[in-house]
C-alpha positions as CSV (number, residue, x, y, z in Angstrom):
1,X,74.0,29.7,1.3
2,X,73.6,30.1,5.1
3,X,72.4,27.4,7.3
4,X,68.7,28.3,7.2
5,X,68.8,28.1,3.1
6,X,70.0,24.9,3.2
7,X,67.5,23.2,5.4
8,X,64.7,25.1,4.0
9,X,65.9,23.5,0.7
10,X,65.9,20.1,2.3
11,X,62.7,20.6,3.5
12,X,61.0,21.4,-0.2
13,X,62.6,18.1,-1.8
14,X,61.8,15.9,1.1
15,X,57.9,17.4,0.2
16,X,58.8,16.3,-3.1
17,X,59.7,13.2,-3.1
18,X,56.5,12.5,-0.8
19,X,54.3,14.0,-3.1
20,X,55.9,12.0,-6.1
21,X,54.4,8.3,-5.1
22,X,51.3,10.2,-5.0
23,X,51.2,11.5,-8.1
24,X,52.3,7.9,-9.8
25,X,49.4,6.3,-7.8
26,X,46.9,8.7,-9.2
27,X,48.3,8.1,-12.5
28,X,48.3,4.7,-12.3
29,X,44.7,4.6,-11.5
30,X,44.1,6.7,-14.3
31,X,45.6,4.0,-16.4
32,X,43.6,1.7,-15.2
33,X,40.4,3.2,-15.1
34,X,40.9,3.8,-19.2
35,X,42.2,0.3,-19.9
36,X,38.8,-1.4,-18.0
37,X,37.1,0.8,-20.5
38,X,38.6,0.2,-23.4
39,X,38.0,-3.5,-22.7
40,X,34.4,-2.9,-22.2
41,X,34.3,-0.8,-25.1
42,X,32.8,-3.8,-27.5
43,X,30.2,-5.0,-24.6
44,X,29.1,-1.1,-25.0
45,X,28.5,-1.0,-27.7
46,X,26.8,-3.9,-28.8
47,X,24.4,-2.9,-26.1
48,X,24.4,0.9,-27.6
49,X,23.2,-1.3,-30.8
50,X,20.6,-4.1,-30.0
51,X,19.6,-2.6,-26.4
52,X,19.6,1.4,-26.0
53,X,19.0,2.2,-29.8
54,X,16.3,0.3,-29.9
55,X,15.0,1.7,-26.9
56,X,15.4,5.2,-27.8
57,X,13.6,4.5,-31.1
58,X,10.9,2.8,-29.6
59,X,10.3,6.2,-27.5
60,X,10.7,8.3,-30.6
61,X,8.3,6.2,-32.9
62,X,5.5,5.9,-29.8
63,X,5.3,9.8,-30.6
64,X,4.8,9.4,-33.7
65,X,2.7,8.5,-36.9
66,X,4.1,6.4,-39.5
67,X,3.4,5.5,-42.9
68,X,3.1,1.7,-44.2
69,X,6.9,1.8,-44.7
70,X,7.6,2.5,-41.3
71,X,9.0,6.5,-42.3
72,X,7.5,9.7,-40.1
73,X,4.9,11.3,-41.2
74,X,3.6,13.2,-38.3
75,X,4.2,13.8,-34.4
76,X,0.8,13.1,-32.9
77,X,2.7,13.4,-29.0
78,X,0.4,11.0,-26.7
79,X,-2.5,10.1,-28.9
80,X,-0.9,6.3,-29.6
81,X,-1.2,5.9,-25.7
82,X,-4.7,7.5,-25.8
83,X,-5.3,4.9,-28.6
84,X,-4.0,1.8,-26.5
85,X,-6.1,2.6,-23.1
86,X,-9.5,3.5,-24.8
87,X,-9.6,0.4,-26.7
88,X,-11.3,-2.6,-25.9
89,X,-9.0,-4.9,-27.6
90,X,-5.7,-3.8,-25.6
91,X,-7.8,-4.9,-22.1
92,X,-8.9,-8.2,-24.0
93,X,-5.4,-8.5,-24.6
94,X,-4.2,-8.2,-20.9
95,X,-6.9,-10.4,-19.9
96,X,-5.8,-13.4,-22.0
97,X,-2.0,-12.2,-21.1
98,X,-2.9,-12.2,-17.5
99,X,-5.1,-15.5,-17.9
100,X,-1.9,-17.0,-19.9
101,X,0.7,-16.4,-17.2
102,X,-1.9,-18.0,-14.3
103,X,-2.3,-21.1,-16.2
104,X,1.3,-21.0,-16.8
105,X,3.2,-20.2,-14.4
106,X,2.2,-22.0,-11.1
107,X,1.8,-25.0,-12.8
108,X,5.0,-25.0,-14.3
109,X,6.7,-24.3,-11.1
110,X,5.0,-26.6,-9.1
111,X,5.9,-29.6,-11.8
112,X,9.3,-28.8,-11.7
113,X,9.5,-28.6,-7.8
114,X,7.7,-32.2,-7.6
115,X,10.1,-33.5,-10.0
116,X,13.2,-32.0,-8.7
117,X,12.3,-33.1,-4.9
118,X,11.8,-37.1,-6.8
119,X,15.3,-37.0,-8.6
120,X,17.6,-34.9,-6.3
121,X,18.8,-37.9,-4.6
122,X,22.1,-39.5,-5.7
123,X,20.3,-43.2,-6.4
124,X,21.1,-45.4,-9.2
125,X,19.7,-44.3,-12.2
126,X,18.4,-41.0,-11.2
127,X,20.6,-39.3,-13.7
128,X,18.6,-40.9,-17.1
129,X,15.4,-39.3,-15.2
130,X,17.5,-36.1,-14.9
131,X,18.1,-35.9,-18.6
132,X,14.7,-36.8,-19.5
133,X,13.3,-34.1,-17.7
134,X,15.9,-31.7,-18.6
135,X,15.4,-32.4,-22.2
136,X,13.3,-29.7,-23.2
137,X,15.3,-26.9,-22.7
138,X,17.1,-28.1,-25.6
139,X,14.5,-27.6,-28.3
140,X,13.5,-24.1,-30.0
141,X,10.5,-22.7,-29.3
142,X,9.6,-23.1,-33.2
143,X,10.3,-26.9,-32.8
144,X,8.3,-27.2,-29.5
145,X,5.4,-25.8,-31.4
146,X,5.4,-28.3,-34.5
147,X,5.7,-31.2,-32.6
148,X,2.9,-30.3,-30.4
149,X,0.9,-28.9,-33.3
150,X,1.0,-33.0,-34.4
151,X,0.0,-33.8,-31.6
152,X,-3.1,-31.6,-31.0
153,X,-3.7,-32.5,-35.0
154,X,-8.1,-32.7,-34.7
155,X,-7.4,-36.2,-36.5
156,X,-4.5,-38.0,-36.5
157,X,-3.4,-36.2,-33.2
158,X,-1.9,-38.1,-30.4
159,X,-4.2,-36.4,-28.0
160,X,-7.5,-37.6,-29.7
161,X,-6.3,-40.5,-30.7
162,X,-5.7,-41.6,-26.5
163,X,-9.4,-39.5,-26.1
164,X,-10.8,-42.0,-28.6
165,X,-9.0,-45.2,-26.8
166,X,-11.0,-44.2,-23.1
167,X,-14.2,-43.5,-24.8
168,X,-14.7,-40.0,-25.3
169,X,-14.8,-37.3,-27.9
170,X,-12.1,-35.8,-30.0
171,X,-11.6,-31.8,-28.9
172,X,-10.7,-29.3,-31.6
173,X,-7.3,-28.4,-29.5
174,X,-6.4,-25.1,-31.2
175,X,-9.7,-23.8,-33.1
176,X,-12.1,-24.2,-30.0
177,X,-12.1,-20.9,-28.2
178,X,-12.3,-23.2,-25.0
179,X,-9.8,-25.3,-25.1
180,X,-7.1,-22.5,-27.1
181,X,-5.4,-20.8,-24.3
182,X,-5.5,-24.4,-22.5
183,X,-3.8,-25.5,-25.3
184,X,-1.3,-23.6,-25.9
185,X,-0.5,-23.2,-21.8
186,X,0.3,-26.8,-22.0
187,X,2.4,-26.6,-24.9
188,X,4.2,-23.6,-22.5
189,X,4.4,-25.5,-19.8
190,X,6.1,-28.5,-21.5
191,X,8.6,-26.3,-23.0
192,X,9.9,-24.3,-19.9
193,X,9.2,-27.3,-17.2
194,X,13.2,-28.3,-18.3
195,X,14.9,-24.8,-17.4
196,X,12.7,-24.6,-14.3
197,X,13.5,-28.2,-13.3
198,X,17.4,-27.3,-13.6
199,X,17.3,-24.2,-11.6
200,X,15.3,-26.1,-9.1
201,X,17.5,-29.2,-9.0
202,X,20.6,-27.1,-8.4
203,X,19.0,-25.1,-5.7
204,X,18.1,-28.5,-3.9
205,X,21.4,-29.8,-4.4
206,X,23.0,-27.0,-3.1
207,X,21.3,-27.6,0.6
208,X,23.6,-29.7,2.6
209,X,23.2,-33.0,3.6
210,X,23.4,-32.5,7.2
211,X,20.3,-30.6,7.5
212,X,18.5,-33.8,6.4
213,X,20.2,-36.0,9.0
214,X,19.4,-33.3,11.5
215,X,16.1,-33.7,10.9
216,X,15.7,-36.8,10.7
217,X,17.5,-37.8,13.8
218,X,14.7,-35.6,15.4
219,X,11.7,-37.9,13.9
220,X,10.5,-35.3,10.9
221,X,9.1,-37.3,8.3
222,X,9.6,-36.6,4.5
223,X,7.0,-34.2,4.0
224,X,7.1,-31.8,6.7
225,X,11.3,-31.7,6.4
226,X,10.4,-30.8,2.8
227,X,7.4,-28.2,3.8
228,X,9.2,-26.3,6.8
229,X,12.9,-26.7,6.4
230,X,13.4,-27.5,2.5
231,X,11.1,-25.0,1.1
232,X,12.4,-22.2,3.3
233,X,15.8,-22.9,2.1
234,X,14.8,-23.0,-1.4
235,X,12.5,-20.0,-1.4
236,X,15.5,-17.7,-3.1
237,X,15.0,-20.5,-5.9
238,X,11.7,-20.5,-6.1
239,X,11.7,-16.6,-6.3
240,X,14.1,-16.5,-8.9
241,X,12.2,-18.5,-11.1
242,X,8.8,-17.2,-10.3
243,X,10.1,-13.5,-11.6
244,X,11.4,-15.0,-14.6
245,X,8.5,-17.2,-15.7
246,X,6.3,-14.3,-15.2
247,X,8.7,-12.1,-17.7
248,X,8.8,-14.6,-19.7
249,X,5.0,-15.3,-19.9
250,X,3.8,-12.0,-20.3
251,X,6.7,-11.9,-23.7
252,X,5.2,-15.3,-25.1
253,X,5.2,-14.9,-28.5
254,X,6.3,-17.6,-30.9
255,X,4.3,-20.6,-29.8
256,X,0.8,-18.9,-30.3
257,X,2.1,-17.3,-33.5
258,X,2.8,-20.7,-35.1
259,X,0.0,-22.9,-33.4
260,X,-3.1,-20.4,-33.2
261,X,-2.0,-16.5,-34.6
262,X,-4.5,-15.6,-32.3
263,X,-7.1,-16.9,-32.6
264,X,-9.7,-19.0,-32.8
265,X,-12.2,-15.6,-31.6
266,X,-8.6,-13.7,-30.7
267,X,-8.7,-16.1,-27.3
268,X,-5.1,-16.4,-27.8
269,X,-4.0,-12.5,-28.3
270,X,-2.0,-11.8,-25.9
271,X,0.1,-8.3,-25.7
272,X,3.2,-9.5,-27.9
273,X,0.9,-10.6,-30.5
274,X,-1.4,-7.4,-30.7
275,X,2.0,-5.5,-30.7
276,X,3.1,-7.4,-33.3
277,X,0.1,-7.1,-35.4
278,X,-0.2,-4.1,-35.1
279,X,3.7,-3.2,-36.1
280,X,4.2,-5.6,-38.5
281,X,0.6,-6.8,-40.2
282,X,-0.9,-3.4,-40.1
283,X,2.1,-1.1,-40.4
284,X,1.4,1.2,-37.7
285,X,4.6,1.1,-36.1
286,X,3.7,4.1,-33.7
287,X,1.0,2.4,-31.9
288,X,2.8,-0.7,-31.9
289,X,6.4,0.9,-30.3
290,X,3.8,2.7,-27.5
291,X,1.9,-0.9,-27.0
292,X,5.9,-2.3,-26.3
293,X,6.3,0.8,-23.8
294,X,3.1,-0.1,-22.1
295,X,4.2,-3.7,-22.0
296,X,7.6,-3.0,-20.7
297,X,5.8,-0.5,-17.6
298,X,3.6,-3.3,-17.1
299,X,6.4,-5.9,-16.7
300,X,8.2,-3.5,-14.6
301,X,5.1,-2.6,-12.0
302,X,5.3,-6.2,-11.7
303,X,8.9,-7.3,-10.9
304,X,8.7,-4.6,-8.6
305,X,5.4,-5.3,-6.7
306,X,7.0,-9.0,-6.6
307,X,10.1,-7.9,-5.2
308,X,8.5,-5.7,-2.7
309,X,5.9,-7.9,-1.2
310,X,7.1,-11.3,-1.7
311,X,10.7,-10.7,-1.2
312,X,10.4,-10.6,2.0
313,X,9.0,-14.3,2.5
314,X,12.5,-15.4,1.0
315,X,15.0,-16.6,3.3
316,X,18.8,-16.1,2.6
317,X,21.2,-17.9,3.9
């Protein structure tokens, strides 16, 4: 082997052993890769079971007919959509939906921002008040409902019964088509004022106290340190729970099942309890996947109308 032979040689396994700690890195990212997979692999699929299954079969069944025991009988393509937008009972629906979430909503966001702004100091006995007001978050939708189906009771009801102390007459809380909705909006405001006042505690908490000294040290009263400097700080907050009270408005289902099913005059029928008569009472589980379609586009135009227009009032630190 001449001279040239060997440092050609020496040249390939130098280019080998550089190439080696390459090939173990891509290897070892390989590994990796797998084993970050294989310990999602349950997470996967429990949301291939409960979350895209379901979805897929709510597309599939929207296209289709079924009989009373929820089988195929016939592809009928667009017709349940048809069904849904030419009737006069889906737009009644949305109306009372839309009326729900209004009376909802704002009200229960601006409770829970008056009480959070009273307890979110550190005084002395400020954290009983905390727990009171933090208290329904704790209770079931099912037991929210039965306590305040007692208390809007046309006779020995706790609401009548305080009507009858000041002098006036007893209303028929949950069979008067008037005073339904409002009914049952109270009820929903009671039971979603504790997670709203939690989220809102923590995101006043979360401001610093030096911005309060600031401001006061430059003669801003209470109110307009909360108006111009809190509010903007808390505006991520308040966004947050303005999207989810909206979802979770618009998917109201249990309390006006158990208080009203309805009615009284369907002034209670929102979406989730059309689709659910519809799928469930009537066995017409086509329509009633394509009205949960509809509901879900309808949800969706909205999250992203909020997150497009308002989002830009929110002020991140």
């Amino acid at each position: 082997m001449n001279a040239i032979e060997r440092e050609l040689l020496q040249v390939t396994q130098t280019k080998v052993k550089v190439q080696h700690p390459r090939k173990v890195l891509v290897s070892h990212t390989w590994m990796e890769t797998i084993l970050g997979y294989i310990f999602l692999a349950p997470s996967l699929l429990l949301f291939a079971t409960f979350l895209f299954y379901p979805l897929f079969q709510t597309f599939y069944l929207s296209m289709h007919e079924t009989d009373p025991r929820g089988r195929v009988a016939s592809f009928v393509g667009f017709d349940n959509f048809t069904a849904i937008f030419t009737s006069e009972r889906f737009y009644q629906s949305l109306g009372v939906t839309g009326l729900f979430t209004v009376l909802t909503v704002p009200t229960v966001i601006a409770i829970a921002l008056m009480l959070a702004a009273f307890t979110h100091n550190q005084l002395k006995g400020m954290r009983i008040f905390q727990f009171i007001f933090s208290l329904p978050v704790v209770l079931s939708v099912g037991t929210s409902a039965v306590i305040w189906m007692m208390l809007f009771h046309p006779s020995v009801g706790m609401l009548n019964y305080l009507l009858h102390l000041v002098g006036l007459e007893p209303v028929a809380w949950l069979t008067d088509p008037r005073w339904a909705l409002l009914s049952v909006s109270m009820m929903t405001i009671w039971m979603n004022l504790g997670f709203t006042y939690i989220v809102l505690l923590s995101g006043l908490q979360g401001i610093p106290d030096e911005i309060y000294d600031s401001a006061k040290i430059d003669g801003s009263g209470p109110i307009r340190t909360f108006v111009q400097i809190v509010m903007p700080l808390l505006s991520p907050t308040v966004f947050f729970v303005t999207i989810v009270s909206i979802i979770g408005a618009f998917q109201s289902f249990g309390q006006i099942h158990i208080l009203t099913r309805g009615g009284p005059v369907n002034s209670t029928d929102v979406l989730v309890y059309s689709l659910y008569q519809d799928a469930f009472i009537n066995f017409r589980f086509g329509t009633g996947s394509a009205q949960a379609l509809v509901l879900f586009a309808i949800i969706l135009i909205f999250t992203v109308i909020q997150f497009k227009v308002f989002e830009r009032k929110v002020h991140y630190q």
